[in-house]
C-alpha positions in Angstrom: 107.6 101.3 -6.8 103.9 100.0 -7.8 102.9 101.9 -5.1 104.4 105.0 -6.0 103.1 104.5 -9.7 99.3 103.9 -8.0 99.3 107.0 -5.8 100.5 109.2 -8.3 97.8 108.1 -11.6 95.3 108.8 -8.2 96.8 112.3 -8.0 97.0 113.1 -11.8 92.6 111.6 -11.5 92.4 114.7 -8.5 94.2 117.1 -10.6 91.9 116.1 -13.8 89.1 117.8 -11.8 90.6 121.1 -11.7 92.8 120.9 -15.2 89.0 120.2 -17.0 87.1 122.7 -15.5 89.7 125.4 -17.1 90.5 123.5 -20.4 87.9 121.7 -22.8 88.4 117.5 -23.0 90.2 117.4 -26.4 92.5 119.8 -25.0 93.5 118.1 -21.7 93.4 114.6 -23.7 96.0 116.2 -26.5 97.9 117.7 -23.0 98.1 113.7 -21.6 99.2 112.4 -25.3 101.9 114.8 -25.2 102.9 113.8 -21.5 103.3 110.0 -22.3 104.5 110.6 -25.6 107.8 112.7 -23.4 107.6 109.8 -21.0 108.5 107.3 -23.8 111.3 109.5 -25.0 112.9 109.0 -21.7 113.3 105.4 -22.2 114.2 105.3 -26.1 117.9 104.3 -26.1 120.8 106.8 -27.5 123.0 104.1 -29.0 122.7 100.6 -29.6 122.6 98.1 -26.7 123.1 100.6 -24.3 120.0 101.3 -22.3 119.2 104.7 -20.2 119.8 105.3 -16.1 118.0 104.0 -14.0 116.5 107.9 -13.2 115.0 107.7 -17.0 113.1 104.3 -16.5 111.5 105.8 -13.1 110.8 109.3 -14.8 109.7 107.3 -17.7 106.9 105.6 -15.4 106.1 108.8 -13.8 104.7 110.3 -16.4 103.5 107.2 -18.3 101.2 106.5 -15.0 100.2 110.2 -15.3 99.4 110.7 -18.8 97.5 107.4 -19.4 95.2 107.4 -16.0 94.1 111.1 -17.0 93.5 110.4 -20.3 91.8 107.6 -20.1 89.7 108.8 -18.1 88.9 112.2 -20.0 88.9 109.2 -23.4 86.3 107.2 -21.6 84.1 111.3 -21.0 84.8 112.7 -24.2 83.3 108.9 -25.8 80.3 108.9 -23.9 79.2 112.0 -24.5 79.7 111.0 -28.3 77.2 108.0 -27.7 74.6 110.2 -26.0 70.9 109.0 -26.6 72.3 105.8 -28.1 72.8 102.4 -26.2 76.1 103.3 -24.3 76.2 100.1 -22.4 76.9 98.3 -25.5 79.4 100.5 -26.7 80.8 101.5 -23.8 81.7 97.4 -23.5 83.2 97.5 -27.2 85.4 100.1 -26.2 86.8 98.3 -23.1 87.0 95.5 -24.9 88.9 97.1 -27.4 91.3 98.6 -24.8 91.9 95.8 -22.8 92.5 94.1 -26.4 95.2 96.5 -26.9 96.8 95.9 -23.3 97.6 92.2 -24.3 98.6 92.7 -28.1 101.0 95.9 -26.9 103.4 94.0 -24.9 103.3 91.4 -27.2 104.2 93.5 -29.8 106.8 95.2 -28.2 108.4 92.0 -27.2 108.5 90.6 -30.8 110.1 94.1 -31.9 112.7 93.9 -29.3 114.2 90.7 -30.1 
């Protein structure tokens, strides 16, 4: 299944080459937002205790995989372009700090919430 989940965030990166030359970045990253945010609704449960099929956790992951390697990527664009003339090294580290920061504290998060 990880491989599955790799191969397709390196398809959605391919596709992001065509989808941006026909649609500005803000567009495309509001178009990835809305893809994740429909691949979270897939695994929010209906009742109580009682958790979605097994075909919502996997197209759940699809387009989780999709939406976040694309727009991350167009993110990561649309940020340097803001720090243009200015020394992007340094804040080009902050911001992967930052994201990696919220890659430990969101699982953490969740877990706490879930209990």
């Amino acid at each position: 299944s990880t491989g599955v989940l790799g191969i397709t965030c390196i398809l959605s990166l391919i596709g992001l080459q065509f989808v941006s030359k026909v649609f500005n970045d803000r567009a495309v990253l509001a178009a990835t937002a809305l893809i994740m945010a429909i691949g979270y609704a897939f695994n929010v449960p209906l009742k109580s205790g009682v958790f979605p099929p097994e075909w919502c956790f996997f197209t759940a992951s699809g387009l989780t995989s999709i939406g976040y390697a694309a727009g991350t990527a167009v993110l990561l664009a649309i940020y340097s372009k803001i720090l243009e003339g200015l020394d992007q090294g340094t804040f080009m580290g902050w911001f992967s700090a930052a994201c990696s920061t919220a890659r430990i504290i969101g699982p953490l998060a969740s877990s706490y919430l879930l209990q």
